[in-house]
N, C-alpha and C positions, 0 to 999 in steps of 0.2 A: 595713769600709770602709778600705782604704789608704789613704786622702788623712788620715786623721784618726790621732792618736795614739792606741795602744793602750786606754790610762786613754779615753779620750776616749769612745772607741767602744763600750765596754765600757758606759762607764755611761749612755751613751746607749738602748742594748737594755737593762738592766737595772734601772737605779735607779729608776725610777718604779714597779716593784715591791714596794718598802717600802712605799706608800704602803696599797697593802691590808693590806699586813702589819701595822701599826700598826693598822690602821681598822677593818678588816673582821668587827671583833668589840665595835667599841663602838659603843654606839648612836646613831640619828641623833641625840636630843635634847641629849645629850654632845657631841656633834661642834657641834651650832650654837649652843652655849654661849658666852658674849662671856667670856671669862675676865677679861679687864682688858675694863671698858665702852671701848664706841665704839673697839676694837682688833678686828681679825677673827679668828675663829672659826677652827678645824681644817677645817671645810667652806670657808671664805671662801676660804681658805690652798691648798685645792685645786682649787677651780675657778679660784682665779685661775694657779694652774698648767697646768689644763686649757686656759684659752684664750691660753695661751703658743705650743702647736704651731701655731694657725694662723696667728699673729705671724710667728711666728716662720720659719714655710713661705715666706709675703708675702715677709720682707726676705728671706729667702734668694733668692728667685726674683728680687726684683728686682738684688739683686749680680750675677744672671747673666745680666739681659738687661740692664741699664742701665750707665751709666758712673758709678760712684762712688754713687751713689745716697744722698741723707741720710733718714733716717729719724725720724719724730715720734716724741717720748715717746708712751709707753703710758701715758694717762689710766682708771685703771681706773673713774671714775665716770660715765664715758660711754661704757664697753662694755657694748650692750647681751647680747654674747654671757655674758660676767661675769653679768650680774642674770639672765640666762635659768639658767644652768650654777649658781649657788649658791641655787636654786631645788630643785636635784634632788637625792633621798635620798641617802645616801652608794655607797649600791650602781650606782644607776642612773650616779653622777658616775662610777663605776671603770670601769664600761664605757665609757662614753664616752673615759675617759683613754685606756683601753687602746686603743681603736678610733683616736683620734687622736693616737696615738705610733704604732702601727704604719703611717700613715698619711706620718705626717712621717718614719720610720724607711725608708719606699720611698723618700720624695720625695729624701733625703740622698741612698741609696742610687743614684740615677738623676741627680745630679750628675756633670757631667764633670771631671775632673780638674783643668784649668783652673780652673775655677768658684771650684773650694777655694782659692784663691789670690788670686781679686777680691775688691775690696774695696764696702765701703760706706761711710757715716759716721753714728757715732750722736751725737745730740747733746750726750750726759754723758760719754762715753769717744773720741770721737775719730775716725779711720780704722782700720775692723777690716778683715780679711778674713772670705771665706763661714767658714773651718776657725775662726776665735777667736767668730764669732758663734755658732756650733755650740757652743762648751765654754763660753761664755756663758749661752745654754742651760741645758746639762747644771749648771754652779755655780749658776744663780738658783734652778735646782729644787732642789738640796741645800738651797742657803741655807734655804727654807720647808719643806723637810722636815725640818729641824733646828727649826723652828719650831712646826712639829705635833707632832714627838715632846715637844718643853716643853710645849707646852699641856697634850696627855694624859697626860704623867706627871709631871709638875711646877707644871703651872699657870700656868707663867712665857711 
């Protein structure tokens, strides 16, 4: 994608990758483990990542048909897509990731050039444009995949 920084793009097609890489060989009951009580889980951690693409699809789409558009925090205790998504074993959750990144990897993809330059406003950070909502994105998924590797190899 030109419109986007190389890093940007890169780890947009890729970084969600690790995610099996880490996972794909420990088990569910491991995974839905509370390591610290009433803190989530390496599963909790993932599907709350999974139902980021189609957030995340929404605000993009509305920066390109709307003017400025503000967007609501993301309450994760009243998405029911979240309670449906950390419901499912860890296998069935990677498909689904994978199936909704490649998903949201067209929808960028089929962005007009323009687009990457409109803006939106979010309520914690401001006026972004579509291109810093996109590496917004790609850094919140790092941030919790730094947070899954602690859990499963550290505990923390």
């Amino acid at each position: 994608m030109q419109h986007l920084p190389f890093s940007v793009d890169l780890r947009l097609r890729t970084q969600h990758l690790s995610i099996g890489e880490m996972t794909g060989g420990v088990a569910d009951d491991v995974l839905r483990q509370e390591v610290h009580p009433g803190k989530w889980s390496a599963i909790d951690n993932i599907a709350h990542l999974a139902v980021f693409h189609p957030i995340f699809q929404r605000r993009l789409q509305r920066v390109a048909d709307e003017e400025t558009p503000l967007f609501e925090p993301y309450v994760w205790q009243e998405d029911a897509l979240f309670a449906e998504y950390r419901k499912l074993s860890n296998r069935e959750l990677l498909v689904q990731y994978r199936h909704d990144r490649e998903a949201f990897v067209r929808f960028v993809e089929g962005l007009k050039a323009g687009d990457f330059r409109r803006q939106g406003r979010h309520q914690a950070y401001g006026t972004v444009s579509a291109a810093q909502l996109i590496e917004m994105f790609v850094l919140h998924e790092s941030h919790h995949l730094f947070t899954i590797f602690k859990l499963l190899n550290f505990g923390k």
